[in-house]
C-alpha positions in Angstrom: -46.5 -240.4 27.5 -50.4 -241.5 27.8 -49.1 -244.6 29.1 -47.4 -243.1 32.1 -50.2 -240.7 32.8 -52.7 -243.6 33.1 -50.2 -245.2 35.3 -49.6 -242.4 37.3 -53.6 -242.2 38.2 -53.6 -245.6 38.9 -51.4 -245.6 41.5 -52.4 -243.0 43.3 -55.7 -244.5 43.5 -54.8 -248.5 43.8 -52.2 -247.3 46.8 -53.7 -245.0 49.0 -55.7 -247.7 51.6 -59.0 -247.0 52.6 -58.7 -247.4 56.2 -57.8 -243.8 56.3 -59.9 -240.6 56.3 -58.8 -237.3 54.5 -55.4 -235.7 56.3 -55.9 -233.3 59.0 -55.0 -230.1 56.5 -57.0 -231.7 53.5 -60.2 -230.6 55.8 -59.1 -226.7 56.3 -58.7 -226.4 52.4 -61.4 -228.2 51.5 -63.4 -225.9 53.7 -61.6 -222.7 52.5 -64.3 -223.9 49.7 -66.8 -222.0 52.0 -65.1 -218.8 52.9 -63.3 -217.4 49.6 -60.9 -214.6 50.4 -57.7 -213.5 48.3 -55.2 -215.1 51.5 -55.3 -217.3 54.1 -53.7 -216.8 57.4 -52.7 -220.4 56.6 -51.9 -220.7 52.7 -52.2 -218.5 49.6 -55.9 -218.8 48.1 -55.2 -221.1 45.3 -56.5 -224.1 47.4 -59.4 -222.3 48.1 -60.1 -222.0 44.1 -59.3 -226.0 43.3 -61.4 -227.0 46.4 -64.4 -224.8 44.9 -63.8 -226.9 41.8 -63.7 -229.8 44.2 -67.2 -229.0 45.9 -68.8 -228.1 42.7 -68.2 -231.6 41.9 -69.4 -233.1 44.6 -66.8 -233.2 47.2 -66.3 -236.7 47.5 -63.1 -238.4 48.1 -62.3 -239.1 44.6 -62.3 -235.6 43.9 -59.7 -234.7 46.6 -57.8 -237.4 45.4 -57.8 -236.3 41.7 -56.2 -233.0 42.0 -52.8 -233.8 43.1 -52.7 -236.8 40.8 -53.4 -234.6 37.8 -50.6 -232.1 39.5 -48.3 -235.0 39.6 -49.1 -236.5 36.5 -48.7 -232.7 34.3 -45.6 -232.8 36.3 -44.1 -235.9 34.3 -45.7 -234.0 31.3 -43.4 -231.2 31.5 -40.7 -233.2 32.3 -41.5 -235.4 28.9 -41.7 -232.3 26.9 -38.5 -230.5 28.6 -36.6 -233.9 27.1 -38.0 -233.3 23.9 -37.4 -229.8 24.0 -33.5 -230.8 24.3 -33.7 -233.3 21.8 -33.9 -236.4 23.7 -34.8 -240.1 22.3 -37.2 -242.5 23.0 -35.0 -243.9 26.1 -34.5 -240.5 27.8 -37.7 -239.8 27.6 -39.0 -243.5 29.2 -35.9 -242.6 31.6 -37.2 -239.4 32.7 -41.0 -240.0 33.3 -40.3 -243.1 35.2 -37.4 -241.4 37.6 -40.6 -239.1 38.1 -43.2 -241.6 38.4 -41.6 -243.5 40.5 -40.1 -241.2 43.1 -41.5 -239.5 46.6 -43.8 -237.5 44.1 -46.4 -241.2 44.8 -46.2 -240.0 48.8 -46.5 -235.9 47.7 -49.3 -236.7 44.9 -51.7 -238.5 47.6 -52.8 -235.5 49.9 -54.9 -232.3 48.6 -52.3 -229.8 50.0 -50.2 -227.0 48.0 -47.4 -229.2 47.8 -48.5 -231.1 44.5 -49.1 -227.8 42.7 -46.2 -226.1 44.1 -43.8 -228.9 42.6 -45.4 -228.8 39.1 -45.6 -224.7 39.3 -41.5 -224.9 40.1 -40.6 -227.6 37.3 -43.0 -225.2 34.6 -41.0 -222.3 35.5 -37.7 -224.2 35.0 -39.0 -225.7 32.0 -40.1 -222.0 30.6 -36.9 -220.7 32.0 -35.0 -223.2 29.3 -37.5 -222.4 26.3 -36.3 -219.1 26.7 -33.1 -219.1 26.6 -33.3 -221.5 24.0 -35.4 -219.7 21.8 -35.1 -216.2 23.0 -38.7 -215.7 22.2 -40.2 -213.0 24.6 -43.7 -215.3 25.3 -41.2 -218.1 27.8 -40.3 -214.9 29.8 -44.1 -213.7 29.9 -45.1 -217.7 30.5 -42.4 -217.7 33.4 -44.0 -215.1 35.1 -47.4 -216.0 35.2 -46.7 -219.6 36.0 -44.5 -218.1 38.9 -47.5 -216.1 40.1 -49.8 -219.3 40.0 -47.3 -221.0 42.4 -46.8 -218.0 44.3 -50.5 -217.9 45.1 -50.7 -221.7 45.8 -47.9 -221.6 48.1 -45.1 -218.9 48.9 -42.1 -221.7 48.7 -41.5 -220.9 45.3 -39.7 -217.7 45.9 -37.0 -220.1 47.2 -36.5 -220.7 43.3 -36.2 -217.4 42.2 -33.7 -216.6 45.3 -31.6 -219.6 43.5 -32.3 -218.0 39.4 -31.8 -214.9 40.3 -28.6 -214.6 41.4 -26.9 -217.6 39.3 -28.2 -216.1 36.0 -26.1 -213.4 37.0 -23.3 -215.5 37.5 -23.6 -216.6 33.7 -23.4 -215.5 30.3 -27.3 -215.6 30.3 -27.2 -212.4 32.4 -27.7 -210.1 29.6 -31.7 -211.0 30.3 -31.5 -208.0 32.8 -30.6 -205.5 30.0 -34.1 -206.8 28.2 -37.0 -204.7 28.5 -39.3 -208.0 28.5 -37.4 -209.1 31.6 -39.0 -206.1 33.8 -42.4 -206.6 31.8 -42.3 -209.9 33.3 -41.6 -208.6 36.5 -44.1 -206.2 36.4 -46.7 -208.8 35.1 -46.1 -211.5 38.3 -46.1 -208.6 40.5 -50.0 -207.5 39.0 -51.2 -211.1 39.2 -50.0 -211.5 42.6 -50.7 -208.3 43.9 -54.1 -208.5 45.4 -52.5 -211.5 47.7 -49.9 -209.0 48.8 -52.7 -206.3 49.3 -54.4 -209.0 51.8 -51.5 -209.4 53.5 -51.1 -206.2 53.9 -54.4 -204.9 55.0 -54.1 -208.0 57.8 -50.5 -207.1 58.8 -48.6 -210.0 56.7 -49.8 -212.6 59.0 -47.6 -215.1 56.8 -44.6 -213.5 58.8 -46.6 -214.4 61.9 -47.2 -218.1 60.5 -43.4 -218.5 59.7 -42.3 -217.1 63.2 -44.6 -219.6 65.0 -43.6 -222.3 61.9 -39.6 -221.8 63.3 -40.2 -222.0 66.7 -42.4 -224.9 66.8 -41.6 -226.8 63.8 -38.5 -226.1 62.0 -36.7 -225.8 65.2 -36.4 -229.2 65.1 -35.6 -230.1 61.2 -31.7 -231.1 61.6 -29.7 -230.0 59.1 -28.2 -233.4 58.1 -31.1 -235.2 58.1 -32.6 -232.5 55.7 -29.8 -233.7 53.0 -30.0 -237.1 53.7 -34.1 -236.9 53.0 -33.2 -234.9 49.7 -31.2 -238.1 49.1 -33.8 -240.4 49.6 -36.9 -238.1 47.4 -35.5 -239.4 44.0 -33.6 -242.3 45.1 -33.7 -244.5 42.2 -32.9 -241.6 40.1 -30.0 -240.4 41.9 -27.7 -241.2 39.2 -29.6 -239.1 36.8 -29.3 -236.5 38.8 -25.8 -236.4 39.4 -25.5 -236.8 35.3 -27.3 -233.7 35.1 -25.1 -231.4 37.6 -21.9 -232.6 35.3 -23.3 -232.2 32.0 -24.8 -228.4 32.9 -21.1 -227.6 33.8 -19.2 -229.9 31.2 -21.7 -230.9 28.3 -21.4 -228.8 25.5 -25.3 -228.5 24.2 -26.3 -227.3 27.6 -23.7 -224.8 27.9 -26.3 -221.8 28.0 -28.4 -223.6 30.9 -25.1 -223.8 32.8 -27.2 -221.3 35.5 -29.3 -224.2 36.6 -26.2 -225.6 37.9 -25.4 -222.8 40.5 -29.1 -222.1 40.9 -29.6 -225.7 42.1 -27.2 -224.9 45.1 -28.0 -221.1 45.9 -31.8 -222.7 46.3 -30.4 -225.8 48.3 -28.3 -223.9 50.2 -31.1 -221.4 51.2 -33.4 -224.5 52.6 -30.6 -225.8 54.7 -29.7 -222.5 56.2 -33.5 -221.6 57.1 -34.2 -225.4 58.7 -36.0 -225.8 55.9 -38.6 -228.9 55.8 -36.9 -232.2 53.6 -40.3 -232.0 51.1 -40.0 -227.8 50.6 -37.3 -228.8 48.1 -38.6 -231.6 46.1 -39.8 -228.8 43.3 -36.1 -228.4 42.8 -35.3 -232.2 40.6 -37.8 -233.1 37.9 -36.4 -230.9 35.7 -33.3 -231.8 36.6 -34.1 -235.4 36.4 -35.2 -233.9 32.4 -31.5 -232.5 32.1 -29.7 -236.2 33.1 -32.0 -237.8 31.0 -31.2 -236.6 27.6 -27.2 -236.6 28.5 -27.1 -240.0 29.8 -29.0 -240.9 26.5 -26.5 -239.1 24.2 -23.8 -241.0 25.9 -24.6 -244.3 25.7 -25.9 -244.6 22.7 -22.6 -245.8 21.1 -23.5 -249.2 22.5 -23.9 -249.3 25.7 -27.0 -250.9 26.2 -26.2 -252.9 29.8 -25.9 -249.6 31.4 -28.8 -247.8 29.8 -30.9 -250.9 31.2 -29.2 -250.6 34.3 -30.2 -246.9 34.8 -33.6 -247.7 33.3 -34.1 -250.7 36.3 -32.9 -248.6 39.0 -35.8 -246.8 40.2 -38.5 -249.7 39.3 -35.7 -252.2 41.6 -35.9 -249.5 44.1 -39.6 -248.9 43.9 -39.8 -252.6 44.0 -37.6 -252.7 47.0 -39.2 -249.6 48.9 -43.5 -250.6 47.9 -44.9 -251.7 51.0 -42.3 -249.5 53.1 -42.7 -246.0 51.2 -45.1 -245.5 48.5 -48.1 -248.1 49.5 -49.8 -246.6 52.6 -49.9 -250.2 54.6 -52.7 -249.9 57.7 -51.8 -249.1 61.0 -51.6 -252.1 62.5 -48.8 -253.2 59.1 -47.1 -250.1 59.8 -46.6 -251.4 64.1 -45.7 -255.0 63.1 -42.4 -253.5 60.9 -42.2 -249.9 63.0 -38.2 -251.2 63.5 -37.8 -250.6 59.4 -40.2 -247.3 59.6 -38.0 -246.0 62.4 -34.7 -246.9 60.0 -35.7 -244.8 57.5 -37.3 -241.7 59.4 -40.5 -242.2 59.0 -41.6 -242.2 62.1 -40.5 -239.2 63.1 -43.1 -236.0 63.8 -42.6 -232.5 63.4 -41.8 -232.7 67.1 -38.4 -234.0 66.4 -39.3 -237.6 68.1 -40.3 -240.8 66.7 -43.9 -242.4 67.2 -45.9 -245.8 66.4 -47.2 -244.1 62.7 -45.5 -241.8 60.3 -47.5 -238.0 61.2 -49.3 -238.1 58.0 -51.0 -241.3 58.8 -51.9 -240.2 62.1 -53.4 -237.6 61.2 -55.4 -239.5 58.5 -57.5 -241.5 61.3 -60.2 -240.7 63.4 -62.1 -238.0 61.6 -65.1 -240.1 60.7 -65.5 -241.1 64.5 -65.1 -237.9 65.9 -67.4 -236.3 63.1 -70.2 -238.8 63.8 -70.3 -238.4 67.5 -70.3 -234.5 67.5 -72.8 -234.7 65.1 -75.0 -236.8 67.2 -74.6 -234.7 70.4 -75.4 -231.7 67.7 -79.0 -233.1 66.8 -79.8 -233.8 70.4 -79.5 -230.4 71.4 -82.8 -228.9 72.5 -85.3 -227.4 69.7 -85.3 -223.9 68.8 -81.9 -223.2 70.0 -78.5 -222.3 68.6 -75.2 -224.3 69.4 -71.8 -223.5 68.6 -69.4 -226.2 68.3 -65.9 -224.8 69.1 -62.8 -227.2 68.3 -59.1 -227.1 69.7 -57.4 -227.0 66.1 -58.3 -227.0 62.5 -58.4 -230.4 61.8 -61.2 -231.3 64.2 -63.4 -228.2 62.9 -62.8 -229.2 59.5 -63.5 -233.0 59.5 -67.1 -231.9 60.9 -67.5 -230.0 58.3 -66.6 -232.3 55.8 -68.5 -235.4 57.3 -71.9 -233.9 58.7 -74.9 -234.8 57.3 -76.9 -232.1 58.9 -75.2 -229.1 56.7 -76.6 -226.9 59.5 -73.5 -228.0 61.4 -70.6 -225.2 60.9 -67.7 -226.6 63.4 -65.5 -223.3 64.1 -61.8 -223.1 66.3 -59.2 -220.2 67.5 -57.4 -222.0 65.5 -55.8 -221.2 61.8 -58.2 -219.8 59.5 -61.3 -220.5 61.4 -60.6 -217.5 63.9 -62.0 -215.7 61.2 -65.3 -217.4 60.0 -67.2 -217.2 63.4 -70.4 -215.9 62.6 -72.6 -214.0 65.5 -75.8 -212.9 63.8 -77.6 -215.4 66.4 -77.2 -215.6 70.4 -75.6 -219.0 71.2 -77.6 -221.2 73.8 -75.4 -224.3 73.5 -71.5 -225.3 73.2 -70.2 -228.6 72.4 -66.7 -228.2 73.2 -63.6 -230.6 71.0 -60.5 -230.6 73.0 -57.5 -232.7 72.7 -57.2 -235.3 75.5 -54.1 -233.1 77.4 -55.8 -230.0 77.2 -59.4 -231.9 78.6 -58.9 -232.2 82.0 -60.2 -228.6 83.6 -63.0 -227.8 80.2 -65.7 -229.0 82.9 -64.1 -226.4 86.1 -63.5 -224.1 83.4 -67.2 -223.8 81.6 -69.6 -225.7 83.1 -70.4 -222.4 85.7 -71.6 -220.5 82.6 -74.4 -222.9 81.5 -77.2 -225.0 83.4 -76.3 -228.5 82.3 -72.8 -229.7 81.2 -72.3 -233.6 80.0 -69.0 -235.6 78.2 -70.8 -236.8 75.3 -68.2 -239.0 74.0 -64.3 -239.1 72.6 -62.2 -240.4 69.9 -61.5 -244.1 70.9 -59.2 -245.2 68.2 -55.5 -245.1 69.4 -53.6 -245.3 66.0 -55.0 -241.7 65.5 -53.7 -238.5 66.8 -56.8 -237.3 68.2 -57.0 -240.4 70.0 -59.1 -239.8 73.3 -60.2 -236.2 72.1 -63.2 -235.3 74.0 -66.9 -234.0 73.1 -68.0 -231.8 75.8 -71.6 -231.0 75.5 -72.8 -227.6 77.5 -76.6 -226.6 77.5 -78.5 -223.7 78.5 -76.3 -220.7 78.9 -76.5 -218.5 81.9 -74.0 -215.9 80.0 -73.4 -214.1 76.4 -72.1 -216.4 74.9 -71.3 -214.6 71.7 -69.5 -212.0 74.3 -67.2 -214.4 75.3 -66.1 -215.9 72.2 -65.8 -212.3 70.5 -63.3 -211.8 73.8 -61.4 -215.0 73.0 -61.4 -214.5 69.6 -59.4 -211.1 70.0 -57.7 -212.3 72.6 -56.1 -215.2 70.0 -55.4 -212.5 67.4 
């Protein structure tokens, strides 16, 4: 088990290339650092707690980088101890971790978003889930509840998996768990620890029915249905039989007769993603521990000799991740990723949340650029005339938060109308200045639109690097105001709320 968790880390160091910056939401949480709060308009405040953790060590990019690979690699512990838990061998449990290790969980396990903790948070509840009914020992129940509550406040996709449990325990013989007072204590006990999340969203009118309304009709408005199940395909490729192993034996194998519920619960959550136009990756909590489950009944069925096809499940993933490394799970640099974009197209990876296919997959767009842009704001910032204040106002969260992340000058506090930021502008001082960071298409009036309200108003510079998605993003640099500034933003501000 040590031996995989060293590999794990090294992977997700050695593969990551360092032509890329941080990703574009990497710089929101990081700065959620800055502005604790129990919610988020965009994410539950878990983030915001690691990337404290994060900034107390320093910040740097090993840092951000070390938090989803411990996610992923406690993930492949759980799924290690779920196996020994069912009484699996030495080749179930080698079986299992490497299905995990080498799966999408590599691609997941890079960025410092929810998703790492999110898929760890789901396979612990499974896993606690099973102890239960296994041992029928009240603590699993209790454990369940508060490791649903950690998830829930890292990211509100788990309550996919309890709108899968709930109903197929009830399905089962394992439905006498509602008639247990320790059931509802548990209840109660997730509902405390998440409670002054819900109170936040309350007291700021649930804005995460807000987020999923614009989500639907700008994003998930264009996730197709079939292409969602052919991605859940592709998540644990080289594991695939081991996962179909595992739907048999829950509904045919006699020692996992009382776990039979994960069987139905498996589809009722499945089903629930497809029907809401669901994102492919929302889902990929669901498998490790069902990768766990195939592992220990492939193992009890071919011990009686049947070593070639142990070995052939055993190659399986390592041939795919073989087949797949410089495609899939080794970020190759932009100009790798145009030379082959035939075979990235193939596979879907070039397609955006837009629904349409571009030169690099979205995630490695959004990793370039940041640096650059950060730099030249920063060195229109400290040319700004002495004794005055400037406020430098962004198109989206991405742009506010890589000047954050990469100023020198810690008097530099980027701020947007966009996501969170709409909330942290801070007006104890009249603004004199604006350096303005819009997006290329949205550029072309800023000058007809501002320069009227301030005596001098320049283009300092823009983002030249066309592999990145804020390629030609331009710094507009406005000085000496002829208005109230503050005024105007406080109007906007409310205006975008």
């Amino acid at each position: 088990m040590l031996g995989f968790i060293l590999l794990k880390f090294l992977l997700q160091y050695y593969l990551i290339n360092p032509r890329y910056d941080l990703q574009r939401d990497e710089y929101l949480h990081l700065d959620q650092a800055n502005h604790l709060a129990l919610g988020y308009l965009s994410v539950p405040p878990a983030t915001s707690w690691i990337a404290c953790i994060i900034q107390l060590a320093g910040g740097s990019v090993y840092w951000v980088r070390f938090f989803p690979a411990l996610f992923g690699a406690l993930t492949i512990i759980i799924v290690w101890k779920t196996i020994e838990t069912l009484k699996g061998n030495l080749y179930a449990l080698i079986l299992g971790a490497t299905c995990v290790l080498l799966s999408a969980l590599i691609r997941i396990n890079f960025l410092f978003q929810p998703n790492s903790l999110d898929v760890l948070c789901w396979t612990a509840c499974y896993f606690a889930i099973i102890q239960y009914f296994r041992t029928a020992q009240p603590k699993w129940i209790y454990i369940t509840a508060c490791v649903f509550a950690i998830g829930f406040l890292n990211k509100y996709n788990i309550v996919f998996l309890l709108i899968g449990l709930l109903p197929a325990i009830l399905m089962t013989e394992q439905r006498n768990i509602f008639a247990k007072k320790e059931f509802y204590i548990a209840l109660l006990l997730a509902l405390l620890l998440i409670s002054p999340n819900l109170y936040w969203q309350y007291t700021n009118d649930f804005p995460v029915f807000r987020h999923f309304k614009v989500l639907n009709d700008t994003q998930l408005i264009h996730v197709n249905r079939w292409l969602f199940l052919r991605e859940q395909l592709s998540y644990f490729l080289g594991a695939l039989p081991v996962l179909i192993a595992s739907l048999y034996a829950l509904l045919f194998y006699r020692p996992f007769r009382k776990y039979k519920f994960l069987f139905w619960s498996f589809l009722f959550s499945l089903i629930t993603f497809v029907y809401l136009r669901a994102k492919g990756y929302y889902a990929i909590g669901i498998y490790p521990i069902y990768i766990a489950l195939g592992s220990v009944y492939l193992a009890d069925i071919l011990k009686q000799g049947k070593r070639f096809q142990a070995l052939i499940y055993l190659a399986l993933p390592v041939i795919i991740y073989a087949l797949l490394f410089n495609i899939v799970f080794r970020i190759e640099s932009p100009t790798e990723i145009i030379k082959r974009n035939n075979v990235y197209k193939k596979i879907g990876l070039l397609r955006w949340e837009d629904g349409k296919d571009h030169s690099l997959p979205q995630d490695f767009a959004d990793m370039l650029g940041w640096k650059e842009l950060a730099a030249k704001v920063e060195l229109a910032y400290n040319g700004m005339p002495k004794d005055t204040r400037t406020v430098i106002l962004c198109d989206n969260y991405g742009q506010a938060g890589a000047i954050n992340y990469y100023a020198g000058n810690k008097a530099i506090r980027a701020v947007s109308f966009n996501a969170d930021y709409i909330n942290w502008f801070e007006f104890e001082k009249p603004a004199d200045n604006v350096i303005r960071v819009k997006v290329f298409a949205d550029s072309k009036d800023e000058f007809a639109k501002t320069s009227p309200y301030f005596q001098k108003s320049v283009v300092a510079d823009s983002v030249n690097n066309p592999m990145a998605r804020e390629y030609k993003t331009t710094i507009f640099v406005f000085t000496g105001s002829k208005t109230d500034v503050n005024k105007r933003l406080k109007a906007e501000i409310e205006e975008e709320k």
